[in-house]
ROLUMRO-404385 format. One record per residue (C-alpha): residue number from 1; residue in one letter; x negated, y negated, z negated. Coordinates in nm, 2 decimals. Example, Ala and Ser with C-alpha at 12.3 -4.5 7.8 and 13.67 -1.06 7.14 Angstrom:
REM residues 2
@seq 1, type a, px -1.23, py 0.45, pz -0.78 $
@seq 2, type s, px -1.37, py 0.11, pz -0.71 $
END
This chain:
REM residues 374
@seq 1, type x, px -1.89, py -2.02, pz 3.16 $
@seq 2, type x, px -1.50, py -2.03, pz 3.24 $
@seq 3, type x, px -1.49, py -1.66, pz 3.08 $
@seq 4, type x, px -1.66, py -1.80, pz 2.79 $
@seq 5, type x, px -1.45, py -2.08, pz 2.74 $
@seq 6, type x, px -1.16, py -1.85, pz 2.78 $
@seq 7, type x, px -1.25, py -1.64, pz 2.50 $
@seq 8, type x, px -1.35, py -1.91, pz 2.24 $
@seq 9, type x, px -1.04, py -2.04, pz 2.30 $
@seq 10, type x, px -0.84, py -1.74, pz 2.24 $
@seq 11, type x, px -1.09, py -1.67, pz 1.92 $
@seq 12, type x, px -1.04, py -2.00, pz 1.79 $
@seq 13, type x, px -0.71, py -1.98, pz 1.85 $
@seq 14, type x, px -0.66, py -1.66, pz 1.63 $
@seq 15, type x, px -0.85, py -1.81, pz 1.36 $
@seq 16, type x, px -0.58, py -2.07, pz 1.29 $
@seq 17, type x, px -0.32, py -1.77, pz 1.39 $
@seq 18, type x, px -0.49, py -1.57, pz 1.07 $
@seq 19, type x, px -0.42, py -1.90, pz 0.83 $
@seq 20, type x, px -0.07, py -2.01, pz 0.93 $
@seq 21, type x, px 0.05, py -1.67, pz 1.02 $
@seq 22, type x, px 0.24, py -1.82, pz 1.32 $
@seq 23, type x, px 0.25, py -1.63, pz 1.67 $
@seq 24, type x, px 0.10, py -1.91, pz 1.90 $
@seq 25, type x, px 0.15, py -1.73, pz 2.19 $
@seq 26, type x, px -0.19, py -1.80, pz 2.30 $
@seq 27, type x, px -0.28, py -1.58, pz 2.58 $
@seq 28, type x, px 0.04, py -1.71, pz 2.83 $
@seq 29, type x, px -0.09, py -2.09, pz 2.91 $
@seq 30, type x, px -0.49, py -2.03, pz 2.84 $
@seq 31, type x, px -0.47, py -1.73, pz 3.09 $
@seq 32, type x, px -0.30, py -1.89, pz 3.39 $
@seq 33, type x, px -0.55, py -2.22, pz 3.37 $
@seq 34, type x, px -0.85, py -1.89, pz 3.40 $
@seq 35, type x, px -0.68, py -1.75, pz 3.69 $
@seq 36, type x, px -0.58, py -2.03, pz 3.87 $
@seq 37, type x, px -0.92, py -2.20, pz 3.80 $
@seq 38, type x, px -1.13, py -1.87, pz 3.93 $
@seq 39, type x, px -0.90, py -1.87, pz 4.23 $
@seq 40, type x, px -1.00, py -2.24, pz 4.31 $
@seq 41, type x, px -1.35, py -2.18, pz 4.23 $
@seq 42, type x, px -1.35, py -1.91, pz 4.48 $
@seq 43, type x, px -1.22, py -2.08, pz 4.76 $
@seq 44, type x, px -1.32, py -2.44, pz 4.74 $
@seq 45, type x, px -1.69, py -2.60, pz 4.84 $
@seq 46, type x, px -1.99, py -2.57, pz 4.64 $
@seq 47, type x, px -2.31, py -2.80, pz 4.72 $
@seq 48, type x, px -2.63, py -2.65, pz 4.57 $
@seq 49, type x, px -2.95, py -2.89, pz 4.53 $
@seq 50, type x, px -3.25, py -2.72, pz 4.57 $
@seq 51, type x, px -3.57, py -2.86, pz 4.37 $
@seq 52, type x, px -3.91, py -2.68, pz 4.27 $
@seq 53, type x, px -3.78, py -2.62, pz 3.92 $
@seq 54, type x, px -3.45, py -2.41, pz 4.06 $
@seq 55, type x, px -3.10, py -2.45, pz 4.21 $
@seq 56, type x, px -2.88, py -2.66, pz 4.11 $
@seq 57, type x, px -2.48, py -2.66, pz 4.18 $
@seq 58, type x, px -2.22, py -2.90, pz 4.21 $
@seq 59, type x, px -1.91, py -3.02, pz 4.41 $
@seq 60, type x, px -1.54, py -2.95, pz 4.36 $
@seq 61, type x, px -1.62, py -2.57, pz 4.28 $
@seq 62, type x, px -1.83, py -2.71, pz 4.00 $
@seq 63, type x, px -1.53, py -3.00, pz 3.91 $
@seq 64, type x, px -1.29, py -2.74, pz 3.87 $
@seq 65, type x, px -1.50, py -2.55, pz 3.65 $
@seq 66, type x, px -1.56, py -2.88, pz 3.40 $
@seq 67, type x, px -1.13, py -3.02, pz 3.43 $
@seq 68, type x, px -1.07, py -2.60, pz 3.34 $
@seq 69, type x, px -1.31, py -2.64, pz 3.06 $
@seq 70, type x, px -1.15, py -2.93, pz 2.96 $
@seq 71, type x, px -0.78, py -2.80, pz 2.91 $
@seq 72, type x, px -0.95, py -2.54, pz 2.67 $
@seq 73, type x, px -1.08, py -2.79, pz 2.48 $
@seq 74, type x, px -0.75, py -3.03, pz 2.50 $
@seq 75, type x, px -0.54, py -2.74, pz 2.36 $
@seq 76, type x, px -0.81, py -2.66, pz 2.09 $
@seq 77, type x, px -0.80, py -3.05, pz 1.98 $
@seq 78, type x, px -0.41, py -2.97, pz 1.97 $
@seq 79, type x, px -0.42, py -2.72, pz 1.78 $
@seq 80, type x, px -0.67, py -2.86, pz 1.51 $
@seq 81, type x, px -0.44, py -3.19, pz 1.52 $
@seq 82, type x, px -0.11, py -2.96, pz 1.50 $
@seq 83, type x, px -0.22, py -2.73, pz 1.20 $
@seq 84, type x, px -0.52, py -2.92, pz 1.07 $
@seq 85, type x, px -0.37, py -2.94, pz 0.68 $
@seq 86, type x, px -0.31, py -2.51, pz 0.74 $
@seq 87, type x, px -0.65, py -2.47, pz 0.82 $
@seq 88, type x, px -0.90, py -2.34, pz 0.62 $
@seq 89, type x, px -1.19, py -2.59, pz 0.57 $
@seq 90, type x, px -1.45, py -2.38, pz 0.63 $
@seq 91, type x, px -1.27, py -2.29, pz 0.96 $
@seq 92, type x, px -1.23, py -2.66, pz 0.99 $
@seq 93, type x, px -1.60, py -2.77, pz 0.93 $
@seq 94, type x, px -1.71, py -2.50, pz 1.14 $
@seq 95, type x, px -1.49, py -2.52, pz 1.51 $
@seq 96, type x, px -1.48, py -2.96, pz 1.47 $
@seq 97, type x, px -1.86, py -2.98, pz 1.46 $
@seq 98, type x, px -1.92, py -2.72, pz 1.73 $
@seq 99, type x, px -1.66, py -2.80, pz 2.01 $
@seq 100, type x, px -1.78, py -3.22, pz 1.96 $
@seq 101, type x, px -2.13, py -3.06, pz 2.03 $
@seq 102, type x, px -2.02, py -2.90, pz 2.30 $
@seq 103, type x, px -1.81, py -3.17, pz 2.43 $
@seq 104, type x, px -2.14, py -3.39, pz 2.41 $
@seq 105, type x, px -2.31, py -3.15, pz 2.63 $
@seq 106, type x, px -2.05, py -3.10, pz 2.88 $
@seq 107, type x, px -2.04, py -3.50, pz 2.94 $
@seq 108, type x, px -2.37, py -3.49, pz 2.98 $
@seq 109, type x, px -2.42, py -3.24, pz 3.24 $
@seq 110, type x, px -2.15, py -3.38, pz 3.41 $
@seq 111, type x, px -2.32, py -3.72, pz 3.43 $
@seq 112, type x, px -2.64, py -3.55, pz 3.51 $
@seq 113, type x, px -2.63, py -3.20, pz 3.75 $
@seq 114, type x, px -2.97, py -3.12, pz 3.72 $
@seq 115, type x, px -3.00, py -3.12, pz 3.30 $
@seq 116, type x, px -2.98, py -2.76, pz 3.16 $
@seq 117, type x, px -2.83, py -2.78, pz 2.86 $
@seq 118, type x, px -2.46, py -2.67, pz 2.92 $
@seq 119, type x, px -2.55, py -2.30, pz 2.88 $
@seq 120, type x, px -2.76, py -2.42, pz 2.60 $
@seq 121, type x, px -2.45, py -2.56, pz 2.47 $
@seq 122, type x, px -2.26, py -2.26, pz 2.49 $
@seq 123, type x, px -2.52, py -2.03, pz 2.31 $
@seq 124, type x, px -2.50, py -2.30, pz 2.01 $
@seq 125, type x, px -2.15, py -2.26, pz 2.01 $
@seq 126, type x, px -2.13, py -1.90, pz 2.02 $
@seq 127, type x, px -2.46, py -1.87, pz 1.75 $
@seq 128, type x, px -2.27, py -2.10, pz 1.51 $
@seq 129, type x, px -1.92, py -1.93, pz 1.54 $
@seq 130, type x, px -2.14, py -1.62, pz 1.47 $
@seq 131, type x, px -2.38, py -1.76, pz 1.19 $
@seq 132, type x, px -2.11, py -1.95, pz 1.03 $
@seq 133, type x, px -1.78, py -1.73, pz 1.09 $
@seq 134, type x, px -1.85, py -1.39, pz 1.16 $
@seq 135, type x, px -2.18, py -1.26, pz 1.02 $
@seq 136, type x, px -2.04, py -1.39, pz 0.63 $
@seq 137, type x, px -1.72, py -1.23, pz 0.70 $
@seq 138, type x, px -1.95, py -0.87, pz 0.76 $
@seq 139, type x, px -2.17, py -0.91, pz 0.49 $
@seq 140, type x, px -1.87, py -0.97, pz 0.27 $
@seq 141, type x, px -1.68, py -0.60, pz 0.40 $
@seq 142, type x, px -1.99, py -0.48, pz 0.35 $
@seq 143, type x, px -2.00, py -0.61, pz -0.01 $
@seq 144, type x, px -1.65, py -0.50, pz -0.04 $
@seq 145, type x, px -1.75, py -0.15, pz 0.05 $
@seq 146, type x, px -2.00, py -0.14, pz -0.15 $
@seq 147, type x, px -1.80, py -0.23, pz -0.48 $
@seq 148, type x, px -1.51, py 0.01, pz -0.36 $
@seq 149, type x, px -1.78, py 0.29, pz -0.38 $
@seq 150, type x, px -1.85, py 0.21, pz -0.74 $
@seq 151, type x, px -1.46, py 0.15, pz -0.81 $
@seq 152, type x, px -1.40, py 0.54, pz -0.64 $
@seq 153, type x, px -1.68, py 0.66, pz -0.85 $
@seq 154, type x, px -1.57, py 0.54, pz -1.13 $
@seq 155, type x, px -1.20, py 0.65, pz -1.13 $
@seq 156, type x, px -1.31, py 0.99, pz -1.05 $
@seq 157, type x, px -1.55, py 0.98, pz -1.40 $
@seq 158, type x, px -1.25, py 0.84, pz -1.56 $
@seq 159, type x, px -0.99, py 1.11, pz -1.42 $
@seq 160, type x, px -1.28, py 1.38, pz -1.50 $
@seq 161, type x, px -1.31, py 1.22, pz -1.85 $
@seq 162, type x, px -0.91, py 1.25, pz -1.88 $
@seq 163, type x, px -0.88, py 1.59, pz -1.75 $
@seq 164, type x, px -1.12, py 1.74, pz -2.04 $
@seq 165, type x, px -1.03, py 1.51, pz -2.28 $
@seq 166, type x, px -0.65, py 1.63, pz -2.27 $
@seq 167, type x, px -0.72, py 1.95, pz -2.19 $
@seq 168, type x, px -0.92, py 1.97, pz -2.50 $
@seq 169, type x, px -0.61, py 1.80, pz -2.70 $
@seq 170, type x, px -0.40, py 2.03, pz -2.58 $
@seq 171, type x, px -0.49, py 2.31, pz -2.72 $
@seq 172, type x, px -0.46, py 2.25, pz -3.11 $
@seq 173, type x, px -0.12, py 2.06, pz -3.03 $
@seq 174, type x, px 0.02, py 2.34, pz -2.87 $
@seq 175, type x, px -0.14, py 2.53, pz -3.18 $
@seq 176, type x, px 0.03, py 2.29, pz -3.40 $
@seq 177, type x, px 0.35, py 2.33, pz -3.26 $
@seq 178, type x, px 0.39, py 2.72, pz -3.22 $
@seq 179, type x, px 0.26, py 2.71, pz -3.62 $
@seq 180, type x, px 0.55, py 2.46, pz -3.69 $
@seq 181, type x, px 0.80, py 2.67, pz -3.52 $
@seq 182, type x, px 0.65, py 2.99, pz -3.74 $
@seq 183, type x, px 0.74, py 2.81, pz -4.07 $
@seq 184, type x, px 1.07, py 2.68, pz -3.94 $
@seq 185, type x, px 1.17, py 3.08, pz -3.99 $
@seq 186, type x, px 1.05, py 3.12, pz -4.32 $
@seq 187, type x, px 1.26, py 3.05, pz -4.60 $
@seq 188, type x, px 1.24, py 2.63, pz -4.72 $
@seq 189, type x, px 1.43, py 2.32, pz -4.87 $
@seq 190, type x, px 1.70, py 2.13, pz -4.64 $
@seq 191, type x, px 1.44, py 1.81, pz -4.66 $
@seq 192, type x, px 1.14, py 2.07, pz -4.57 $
@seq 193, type x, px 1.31, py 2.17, pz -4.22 $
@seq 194, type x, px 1.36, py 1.80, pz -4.15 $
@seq 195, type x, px 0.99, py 1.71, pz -4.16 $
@seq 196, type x, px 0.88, py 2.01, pz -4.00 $
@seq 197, type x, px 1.13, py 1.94, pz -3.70 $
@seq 198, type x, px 1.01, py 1.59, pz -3.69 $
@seq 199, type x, px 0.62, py 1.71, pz -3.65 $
@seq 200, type x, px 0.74, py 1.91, pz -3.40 $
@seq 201, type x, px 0.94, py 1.76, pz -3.17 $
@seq 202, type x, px 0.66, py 1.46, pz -3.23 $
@seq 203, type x, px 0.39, py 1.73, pz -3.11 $
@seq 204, type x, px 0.63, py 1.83, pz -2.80 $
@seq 205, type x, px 0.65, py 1.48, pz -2.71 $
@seq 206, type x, px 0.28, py 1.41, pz -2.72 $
@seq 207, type x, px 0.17, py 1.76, pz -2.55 $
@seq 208, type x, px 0.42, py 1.63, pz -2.30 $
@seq 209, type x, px 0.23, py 1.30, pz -2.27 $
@seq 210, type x, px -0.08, py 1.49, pz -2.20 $
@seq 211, type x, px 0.00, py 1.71, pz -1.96 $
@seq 212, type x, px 0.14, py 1.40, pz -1.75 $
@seq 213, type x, px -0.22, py 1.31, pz -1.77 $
@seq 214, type x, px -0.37, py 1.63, pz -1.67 $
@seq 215, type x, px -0.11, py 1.58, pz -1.36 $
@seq 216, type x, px -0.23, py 1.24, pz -1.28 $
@seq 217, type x, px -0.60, py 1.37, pz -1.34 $
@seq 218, type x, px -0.57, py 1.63, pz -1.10 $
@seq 219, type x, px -0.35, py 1.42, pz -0.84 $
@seq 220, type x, px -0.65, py 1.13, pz -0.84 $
@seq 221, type x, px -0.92, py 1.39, pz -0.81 $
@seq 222, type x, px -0.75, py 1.58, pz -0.52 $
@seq 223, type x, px -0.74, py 1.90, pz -0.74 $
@seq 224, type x, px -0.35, py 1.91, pz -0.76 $
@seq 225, type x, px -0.22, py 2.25, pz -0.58 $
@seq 226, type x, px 0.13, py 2.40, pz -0.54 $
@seq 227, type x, px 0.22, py 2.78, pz -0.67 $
@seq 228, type x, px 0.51, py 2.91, pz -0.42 $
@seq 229, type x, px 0.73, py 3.21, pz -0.54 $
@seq 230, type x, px 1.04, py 3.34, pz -0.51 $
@seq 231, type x, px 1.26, py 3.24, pz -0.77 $
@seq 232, type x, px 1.65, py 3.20, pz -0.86 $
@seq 233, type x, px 1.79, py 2.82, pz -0.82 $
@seq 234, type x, px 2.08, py 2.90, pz -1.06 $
@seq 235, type x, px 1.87, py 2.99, pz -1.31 $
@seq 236, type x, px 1.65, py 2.69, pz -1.26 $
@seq 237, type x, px 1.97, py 2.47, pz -1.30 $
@seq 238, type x, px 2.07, py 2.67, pz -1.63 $
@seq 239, type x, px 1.76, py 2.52, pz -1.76 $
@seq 240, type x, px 1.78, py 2.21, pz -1.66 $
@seq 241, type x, px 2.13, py 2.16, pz -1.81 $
@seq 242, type x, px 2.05, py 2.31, pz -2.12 $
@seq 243, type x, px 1.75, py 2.08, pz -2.16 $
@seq 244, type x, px 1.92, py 1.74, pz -2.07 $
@seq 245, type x, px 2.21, py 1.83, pz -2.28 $
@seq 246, type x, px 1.95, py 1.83, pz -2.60 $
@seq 247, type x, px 1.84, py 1.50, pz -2.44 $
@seq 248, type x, px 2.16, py 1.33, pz -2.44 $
@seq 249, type x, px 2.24, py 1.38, pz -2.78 $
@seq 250, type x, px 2.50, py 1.18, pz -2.92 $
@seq 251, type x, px 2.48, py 0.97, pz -2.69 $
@seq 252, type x, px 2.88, py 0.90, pz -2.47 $
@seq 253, type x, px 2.72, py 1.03, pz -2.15 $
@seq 254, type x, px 2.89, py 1.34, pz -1.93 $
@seq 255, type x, px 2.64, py 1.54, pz -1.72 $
@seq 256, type x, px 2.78, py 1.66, pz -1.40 $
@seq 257, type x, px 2.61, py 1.87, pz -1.19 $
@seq 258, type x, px 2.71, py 1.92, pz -0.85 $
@seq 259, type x, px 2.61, py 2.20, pz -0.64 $
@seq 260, type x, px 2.63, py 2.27, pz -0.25 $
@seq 261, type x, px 2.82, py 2.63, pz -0.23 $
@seq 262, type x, px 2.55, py 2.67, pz 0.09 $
@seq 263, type x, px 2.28, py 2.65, pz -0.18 $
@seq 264, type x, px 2.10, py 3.03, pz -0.11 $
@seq 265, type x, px 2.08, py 3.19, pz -0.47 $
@seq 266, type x, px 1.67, py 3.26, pz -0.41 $
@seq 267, type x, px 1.44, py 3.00, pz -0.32 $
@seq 268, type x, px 1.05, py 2.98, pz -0.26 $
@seq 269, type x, px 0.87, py 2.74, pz -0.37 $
@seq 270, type x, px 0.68, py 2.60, pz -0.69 $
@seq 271, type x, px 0.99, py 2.62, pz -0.91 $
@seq 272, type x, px 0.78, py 2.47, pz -1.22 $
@seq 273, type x, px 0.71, py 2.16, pz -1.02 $
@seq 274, type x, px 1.06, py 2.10, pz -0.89 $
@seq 275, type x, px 1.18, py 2.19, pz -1.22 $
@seq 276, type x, px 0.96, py 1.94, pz -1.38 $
@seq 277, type x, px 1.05, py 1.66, pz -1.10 $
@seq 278, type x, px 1.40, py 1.69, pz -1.18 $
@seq 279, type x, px 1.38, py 1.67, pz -1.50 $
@seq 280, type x, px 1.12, py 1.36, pz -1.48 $
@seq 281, type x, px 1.46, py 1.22, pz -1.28 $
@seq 282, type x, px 1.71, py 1.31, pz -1.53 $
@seq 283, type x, px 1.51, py 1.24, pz -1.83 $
@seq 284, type x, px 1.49, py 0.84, pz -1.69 $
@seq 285, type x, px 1.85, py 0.87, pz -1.65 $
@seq 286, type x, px 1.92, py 0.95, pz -2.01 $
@seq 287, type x, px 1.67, py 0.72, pz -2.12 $
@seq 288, type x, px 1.78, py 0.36, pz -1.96 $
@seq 289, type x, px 2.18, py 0.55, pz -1.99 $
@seq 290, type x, px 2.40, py 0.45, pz -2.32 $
@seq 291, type x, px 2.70, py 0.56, pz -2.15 $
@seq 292, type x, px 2.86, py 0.67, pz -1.87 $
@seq 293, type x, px 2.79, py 0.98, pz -1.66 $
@seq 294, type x, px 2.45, py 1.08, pz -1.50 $
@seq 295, type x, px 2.50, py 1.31, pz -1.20 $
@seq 296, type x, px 2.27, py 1.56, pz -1.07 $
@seq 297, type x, px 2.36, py 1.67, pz -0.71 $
@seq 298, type x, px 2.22, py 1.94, pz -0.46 $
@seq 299, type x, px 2.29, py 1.94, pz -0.10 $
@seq 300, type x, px 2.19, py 2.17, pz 0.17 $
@seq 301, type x, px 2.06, py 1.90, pz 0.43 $
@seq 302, type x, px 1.95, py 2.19, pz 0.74 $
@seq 303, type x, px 1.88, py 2.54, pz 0.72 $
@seq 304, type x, px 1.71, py 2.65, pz 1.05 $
@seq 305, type x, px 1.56, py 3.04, pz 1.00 $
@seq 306, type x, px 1.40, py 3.10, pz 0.68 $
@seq 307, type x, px 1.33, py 2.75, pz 0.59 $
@seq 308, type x, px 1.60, py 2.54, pz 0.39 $
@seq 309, type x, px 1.60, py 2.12, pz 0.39 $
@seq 310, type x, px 1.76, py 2.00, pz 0.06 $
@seq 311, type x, px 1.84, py 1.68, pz -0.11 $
@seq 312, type x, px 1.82, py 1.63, pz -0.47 $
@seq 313, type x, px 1.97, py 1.32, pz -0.62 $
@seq 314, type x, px 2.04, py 1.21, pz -0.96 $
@seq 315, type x, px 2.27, py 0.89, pz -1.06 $
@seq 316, type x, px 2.33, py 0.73, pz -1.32 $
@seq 317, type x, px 2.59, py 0.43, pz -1.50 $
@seq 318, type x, px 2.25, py 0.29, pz -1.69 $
@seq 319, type x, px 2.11, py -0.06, pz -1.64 $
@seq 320, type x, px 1.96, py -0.03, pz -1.31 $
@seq 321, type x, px 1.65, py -0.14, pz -1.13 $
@seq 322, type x, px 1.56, py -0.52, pz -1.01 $
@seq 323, type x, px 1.48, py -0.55, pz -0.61 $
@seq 324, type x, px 1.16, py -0.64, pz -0.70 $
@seq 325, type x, px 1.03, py -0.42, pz -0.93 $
@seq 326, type x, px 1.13, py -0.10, pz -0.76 $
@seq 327, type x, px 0.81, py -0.07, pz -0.58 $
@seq 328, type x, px 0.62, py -0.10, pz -0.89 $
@seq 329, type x, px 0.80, py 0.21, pz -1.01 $
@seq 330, type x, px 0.56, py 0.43, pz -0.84 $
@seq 331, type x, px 0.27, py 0.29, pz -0.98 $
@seq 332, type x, px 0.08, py 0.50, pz -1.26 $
@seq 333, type x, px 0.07, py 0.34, pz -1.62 $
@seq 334, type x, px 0.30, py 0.12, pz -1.49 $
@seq 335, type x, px 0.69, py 0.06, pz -1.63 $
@seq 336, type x, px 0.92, py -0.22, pz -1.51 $
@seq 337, type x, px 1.12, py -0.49, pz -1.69 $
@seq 338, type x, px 0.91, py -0.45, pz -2.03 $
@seq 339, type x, px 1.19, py -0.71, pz -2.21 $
@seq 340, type x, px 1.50, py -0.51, pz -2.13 $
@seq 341, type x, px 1.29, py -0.17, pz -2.21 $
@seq 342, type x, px 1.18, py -0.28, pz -2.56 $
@seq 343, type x, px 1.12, py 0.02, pz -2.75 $
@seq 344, type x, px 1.19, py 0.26, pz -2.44 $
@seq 345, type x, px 0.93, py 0.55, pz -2.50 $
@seq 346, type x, px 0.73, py 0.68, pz -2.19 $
@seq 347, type x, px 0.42, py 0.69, pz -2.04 $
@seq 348, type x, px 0.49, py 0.57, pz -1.71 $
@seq 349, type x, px 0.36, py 0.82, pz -1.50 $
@seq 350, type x, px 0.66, py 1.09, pz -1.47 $
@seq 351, type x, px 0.78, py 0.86, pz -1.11 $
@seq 352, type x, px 0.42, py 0.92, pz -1.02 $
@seq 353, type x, px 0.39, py 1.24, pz -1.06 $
@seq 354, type x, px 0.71, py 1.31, pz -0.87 $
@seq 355, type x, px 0.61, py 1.15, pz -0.59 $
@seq 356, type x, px 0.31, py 1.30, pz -0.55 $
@seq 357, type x, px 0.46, py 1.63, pz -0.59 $
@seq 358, type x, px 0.74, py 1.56, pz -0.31 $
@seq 359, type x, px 0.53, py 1.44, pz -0.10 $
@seq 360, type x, px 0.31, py 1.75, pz -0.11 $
@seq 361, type x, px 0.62, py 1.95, pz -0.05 $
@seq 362, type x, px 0.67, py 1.72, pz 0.26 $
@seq 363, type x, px 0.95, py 1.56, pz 0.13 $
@seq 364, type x, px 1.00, py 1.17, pz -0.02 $
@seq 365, type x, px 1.17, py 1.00, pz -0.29 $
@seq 366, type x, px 1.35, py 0.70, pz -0.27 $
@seq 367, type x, px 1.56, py 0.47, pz -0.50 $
@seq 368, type x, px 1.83, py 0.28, pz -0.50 $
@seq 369, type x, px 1.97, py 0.05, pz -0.78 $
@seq 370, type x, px 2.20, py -0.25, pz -0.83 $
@seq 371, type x, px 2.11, py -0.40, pz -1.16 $
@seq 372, type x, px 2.31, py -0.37, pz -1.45 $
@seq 373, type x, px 2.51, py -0.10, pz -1.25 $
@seq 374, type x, px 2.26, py 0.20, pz -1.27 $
END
């Protein structure tokens, strides 16, 4: 009975724990009353009453047990009193009506040795902690699971449904661009040329769009995989300059690359994927940049045999990132500080897809930001 009394004091202790998020430190004064107590009941007298229904204990060994018992319940009253508006009221309902029950009963064997009800009183308690607590709190993870089920199998009908859908969008857009970069070399008026450039860097942007959601597709469904080759880093940088340089425009922004002189000229590793990570980076640089300088820089971290430890950083004089929304930035469909970013084009799921990526290549990507600084 002590042992139980130990427990549901440490139980109903953690419940209020859960709802005020304080640490109690429950265990310290609630375990030396059980030790102490189990000491004294080992060593002091016991007087048993023998009857034709059974035997029957009581004495100082039997005292002990019912002051011990006490405490627990003094230091559960305190903590209701304490943290009684903190409390949930189902919590409330539930450990008030069953510690005055078992209060009742205690008295009452006290006042009379040979009733039986004070291990009836604790299997009420326990059967309405687990009636009223417990057994609602496991059907409702069970519930939980349940609807978690249906919410997997449902995104992975929706990332299926993606995945063909833009695969079969794809296609003619790709068609329509490679036909609109045919008639760009034939021979046309000034205001032709404009239009056609217009459809296609429109239909680059969009088969851009939907091969972020074939990425994010593939990513959801566990389907994303990594080519590794060798290839040449410089060359991979060459690209990436030229590209971003289109980007910029005529915009007031310089684009400095720097470039550790450790840096091996051949790599392995998916050089599409890095490529496309850093230029997820730098494109977000150029977008939230009107002037200033965006900085791309390599550095050669470790090198230890044949494999190579690098970090890639790109920074920027743009508007920067609030503390609070730089979590959110790896969210898919997701894009931060919608008032400032009026009018800012993008999908939100380029930080998601790098992410992903890195981490597959066992790496990480991190941010930092002071808003309004870049």
């Amino acid at each position: 009975m002590l042992l139980v009394f130990y427990f549901g004091y440490q139980y109903i202790a953690l419940l209020v724990e859960d709802d005020t998020e304080e640490n109690l430190n429950i265990s310290i004064i609630s375990t030396v009353v059980m030790v102490v107590s189990l000491l004294a009941i080992a060593f002091v007298p016991i007087i048993y009453i023998e009857t034709t229904q059974g035997n029957y204990s009581y004495g100082p060994a039997a005292y002990t047990l019912y002051v011990a018992v006490a405490i627990y319940l003094l230091q559960i009253f305190i903590l209701l009193c304490k943290y009684w508006k903190r409390i949930h009221i189902k919590k409330k309902t539930v450990i008030g009506i069953t510690m005055m029950a078992e209060l009742f009963v205690l008295i009452y064997q006290a006042i009379n040795p040979l009733a039986l009800i004070s291990g009836m009183g604790v299997m009420l308690v326990n059967l309405s902690f687990y009636l009223l607590m417990e057994n609602p709190d496991i059907i409702l993870l069970r519930q939980i699971e349940k609807e978690k089920r249906k919410a997997d199998e449902a995104n992975m009908a929706k990332s299926s449904f993606l995945s063909h859908m833009s695969h079969e969008i794809r296609t003619p857009m790709n068609a329509i661009v490679g036909m609109t970069e045919i008639l760009l070399r034939t021979d046309m008026t000034q205001e032709q040329k404009e239009y056609l450039m217009n459809i296609k860097s429109s239909g680059t942007a969009l088969v851009s769009i939907i091969n972020d959601i074939l990425d994010i597709s593939k990513i959801e469904a566990g389907k994303m995989e990594l080519t590794e080759d060798v290839y040449e880093f410089p060359t991979l940088l060459s690209d990436i300059r030229m590209i971003i340089q289109n980007r910029i425009g005529e915009k007031n922004i310089e684009l400095v690359f720097e470039v550790d002189i450790n840096l091996p000229q051949h790599l392995y590793g998916d050089d599409v994927r890095i490529r496309q990570i850093i230029i997820n980076l730098l494109n977000n640089a150029v977008k939230f940049t009107e002037e200033g300088r965006i900085t791309l820089k390599i550095e050669v971290k470790s090198q230890v045999n044949d494999e190579i430890c690098l970090k890639v950083s790109v920074a920027d004089t743009g508007q920067g990132i609030k503390k609070e929304d730089i979590q959110r930035l790896f969210n898919a469909f997701e894009q931060v500080d919608k008032k400032a970013n009026k009018g800012k084009e993008g999908t939100g799921l380029g930080l998601a897809i790098s992410s992903e990526l890195i981490r597959m290549m066992g790496g990480k990507l991190e941010v930092q930001s002071e808003y309004g600084k870049g």
